[in-house]
Every structure is written in structure tokens, then in C-alpha cells.
C-alpha positions in Angstrom: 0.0 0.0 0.0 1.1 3.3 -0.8 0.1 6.3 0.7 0.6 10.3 -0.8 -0.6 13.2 0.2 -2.8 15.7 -1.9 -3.7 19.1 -1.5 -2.3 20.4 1.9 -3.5 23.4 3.0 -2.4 25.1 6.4 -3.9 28.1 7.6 -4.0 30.3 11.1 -7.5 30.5 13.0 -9.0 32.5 15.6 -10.2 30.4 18.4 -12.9 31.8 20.6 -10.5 33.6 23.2 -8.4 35.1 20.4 -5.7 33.2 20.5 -4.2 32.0 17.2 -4.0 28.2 16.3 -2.7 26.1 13.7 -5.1 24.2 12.0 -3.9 21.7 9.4 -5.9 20.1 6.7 -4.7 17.6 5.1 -6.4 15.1 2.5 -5.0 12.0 2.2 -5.3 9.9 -1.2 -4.6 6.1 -0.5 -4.0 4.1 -3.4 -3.6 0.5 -3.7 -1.1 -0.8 -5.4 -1.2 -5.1 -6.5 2.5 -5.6 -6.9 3.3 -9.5 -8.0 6.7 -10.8 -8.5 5.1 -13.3 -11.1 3.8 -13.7 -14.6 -0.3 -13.0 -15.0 -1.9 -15.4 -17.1 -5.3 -15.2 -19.0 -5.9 -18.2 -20.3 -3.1 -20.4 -18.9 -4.3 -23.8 -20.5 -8.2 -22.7 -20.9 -10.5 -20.8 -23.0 -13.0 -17.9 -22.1 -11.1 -16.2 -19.4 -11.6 -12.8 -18.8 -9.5 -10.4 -16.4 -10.3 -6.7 -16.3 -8.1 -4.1 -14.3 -10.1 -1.4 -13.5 -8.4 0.9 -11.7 -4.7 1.2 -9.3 -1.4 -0.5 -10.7 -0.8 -3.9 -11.3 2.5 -5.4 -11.7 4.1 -8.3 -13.3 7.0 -9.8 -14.3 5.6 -11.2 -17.7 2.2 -11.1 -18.9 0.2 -14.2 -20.8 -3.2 -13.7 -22.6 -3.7 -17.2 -24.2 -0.4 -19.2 -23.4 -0.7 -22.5 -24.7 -1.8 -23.5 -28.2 -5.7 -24.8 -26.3 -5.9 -21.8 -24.9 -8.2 -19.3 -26.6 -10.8 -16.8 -26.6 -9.1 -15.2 -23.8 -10.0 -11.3 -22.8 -7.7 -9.1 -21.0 -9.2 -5.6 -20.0 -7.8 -2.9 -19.3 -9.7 0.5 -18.6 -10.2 3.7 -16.6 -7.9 6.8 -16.2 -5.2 5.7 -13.8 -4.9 2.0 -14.5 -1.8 0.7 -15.5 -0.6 -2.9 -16.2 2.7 -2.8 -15.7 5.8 -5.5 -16.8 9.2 -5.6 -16.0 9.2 -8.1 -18.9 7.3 -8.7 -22.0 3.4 -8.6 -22.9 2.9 -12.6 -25.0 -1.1 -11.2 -26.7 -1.4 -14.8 -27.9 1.6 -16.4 -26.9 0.4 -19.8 -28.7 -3.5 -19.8 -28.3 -5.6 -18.4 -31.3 -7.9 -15.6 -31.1 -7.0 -14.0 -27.7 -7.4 -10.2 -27.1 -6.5 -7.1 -25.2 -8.7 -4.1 -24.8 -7.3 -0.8 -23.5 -10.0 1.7 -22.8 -10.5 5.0 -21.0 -6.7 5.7 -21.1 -5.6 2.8 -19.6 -2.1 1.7 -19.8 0.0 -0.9 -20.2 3.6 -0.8 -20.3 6.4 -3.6 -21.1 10.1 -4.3 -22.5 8.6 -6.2 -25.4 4.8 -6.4 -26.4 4.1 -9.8 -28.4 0.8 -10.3 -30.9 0.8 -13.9 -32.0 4.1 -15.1 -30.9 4.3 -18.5 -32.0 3.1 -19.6 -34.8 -0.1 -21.3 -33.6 -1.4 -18.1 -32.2 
């Protein structure tokens, strides 16, 4: 969990006898972070997965949509301002497995070393 700190404003009041006192506002923005020190797969060795990241970070080492050659029809989504899929590796869109897709809506963003469409030749 990270936490930051947004929009701090400090400012001197009057309290009721006159005397002068700090009062500090402060707004705190929590945002969760899902950091993994694995691969995310969609689709390992199945067909019709679905994984949608909505919102926060999310980070892998390498990312799988459809990873074997029986794996297809997978979906990975990936929407919302603020949402980012993010790989300290590669991206494998159809590593082996047919007819797998991403969708990145709503500025969304994924980012990678190396982003793969159809990797093998079975995808």
C-alpha cells in the first residue's frame, strides 16, 4: 500500500478567546497498489477467461493472454484513467493460443520491454 498526500493546505484560526491556532488540513489519497513478483496469465491452458483491471497498478514480471496453443478466446481488459498494467518483462497477446485479445480503454495503460501479438506460430 502506498500512501501520498494531496492538496495540503495550512492556515492560522482564531479560536474563541483570540488566541491563534494552527489548523492543518490535510487530504489523504490512499491508493492501492497489487504488486506481483510473477507472470499474469489469461488463459493459462483454458478458453474464455476474462480479467479486467479497473483501476490502481498492477505489476508483473511477464504477462500471458492465451499461453498454450488450447488456450483461446481469452480477454484481458484494461480500462479507466489511472490503470496501468505494468511489466518488468514482456506482454505474450497470444503467446500460442488463437484468437486472444486485449482491450485498452478509457486511457488505460500498459507498459512492457517487449509487447508480443501472436508469438508462436499457432497463435
Amino acid at each position: 500500500m502506498q500512501v501520498c498526500c494531496k492538496n495540503i493546505n495550512q492556515r492560522l484560526k482564531r479560536n474563541k478567546l483570540g488566541f491563534q491556532t494552527l489548523t492543518a488540513i490535510v487530504l489523504l489519497t490512499v491508493m492501492l497498489q497489487h504488486v506481483s513478483a510473477q507472470d499474469l496469465y489469461v488463459g493459462s491452458n483454458s478458453s474464455g477467461e476474462s480479467t479486467n483491471f479497473s483501476s490502481v497498478t498492477n505489476a508483473y514480471i511477464n504477462t500471458y493472454v492465451g499461453y498454450t496453443s488450447t488456450s483461446s478466446n481469452n480477454l484481458l481488459s484494461i480500462g479507466n484513467t489511472n490503470t496501468l498494467l505494468t511489466n518488468s518483462g514482456d506482454v505474450y497477446l497470444g503467446d500460442s493460443g488463437p484468437s486472444n485479445s486485449m482491450v485498452i480503454s478509457n486511457a488505460g495503460t500498459v507498459a512492457d520491454s517487449n509487447g508480443w501479438i501472436g508469438y508462436s506460430n499457432s497463435a
